[in-house]
N, C-alpha and C positions, 0 to 999 in steps of 0.2 A: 572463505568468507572472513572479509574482518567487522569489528564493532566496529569501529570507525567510519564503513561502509553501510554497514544497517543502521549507525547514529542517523549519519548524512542524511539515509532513504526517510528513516523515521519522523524527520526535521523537515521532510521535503511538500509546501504545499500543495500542490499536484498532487502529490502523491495520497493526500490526505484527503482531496476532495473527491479523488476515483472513488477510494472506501466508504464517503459519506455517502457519495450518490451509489454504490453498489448496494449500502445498507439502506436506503430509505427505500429504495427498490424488492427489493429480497427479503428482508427478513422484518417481522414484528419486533418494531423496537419500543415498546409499551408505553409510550407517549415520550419518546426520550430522543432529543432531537438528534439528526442526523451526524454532524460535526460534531457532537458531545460523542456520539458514539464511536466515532473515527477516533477521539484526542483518547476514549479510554483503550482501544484497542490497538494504534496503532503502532506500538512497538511489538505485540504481539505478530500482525502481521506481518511486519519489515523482518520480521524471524523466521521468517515459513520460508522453507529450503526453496534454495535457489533466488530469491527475491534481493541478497545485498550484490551477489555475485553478480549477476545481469544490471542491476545498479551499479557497479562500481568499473565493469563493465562499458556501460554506455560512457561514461563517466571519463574513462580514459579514452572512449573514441570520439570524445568530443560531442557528443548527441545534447542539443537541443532541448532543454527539458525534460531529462528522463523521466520523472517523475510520473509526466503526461505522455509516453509516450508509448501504446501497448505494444509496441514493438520489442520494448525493454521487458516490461512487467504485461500480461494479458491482462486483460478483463478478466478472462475466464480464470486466469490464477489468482485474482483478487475476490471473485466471487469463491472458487474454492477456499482461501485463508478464513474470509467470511463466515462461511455454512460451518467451518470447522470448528469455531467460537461461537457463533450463535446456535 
């Protein structure tokens, strides 16, 4: 993994809106909007093992908006990074 890799991920629209909608979905976020919740955590999760790697990853196969793409990153691995901070 390089930062570099997790900058890019952590910069990555897409990639910030999975997290809002995983978190307005899942977990009580005590009146604290969705996207605020993503912009404060999402370097935290672009950290969760394996997350820059498979980003950087798509990244040199050319993929399509990794960000957006669960094929890159899961749902289910975003909701785990999620559960694990909230």
């Amino acid at each position: 993994m390089g930062y570099s890799d997790q900058a890019l991920l952590s910069a990555d629209q897409d990639f910030w809106q999975r997290i809002a909608a995983c978190a307005a979905v899942e977990i009580d976020l005590a009146g604290v909007q969705p996207v605020q919740w993503a912009a404060d955590h999402v370097w935290l999760i672009a950290a969760a093992p394996g997350f820059a790697d498979a980003y950087a990853s798509a990244i040199a196969g050319d993929v399509d908006r990794p960000g957006n793409d669960p094929a890159v990153i899961s749902d289910a691995q975003i909701l785990a990074a999620v559960q694990a901070i909230a």
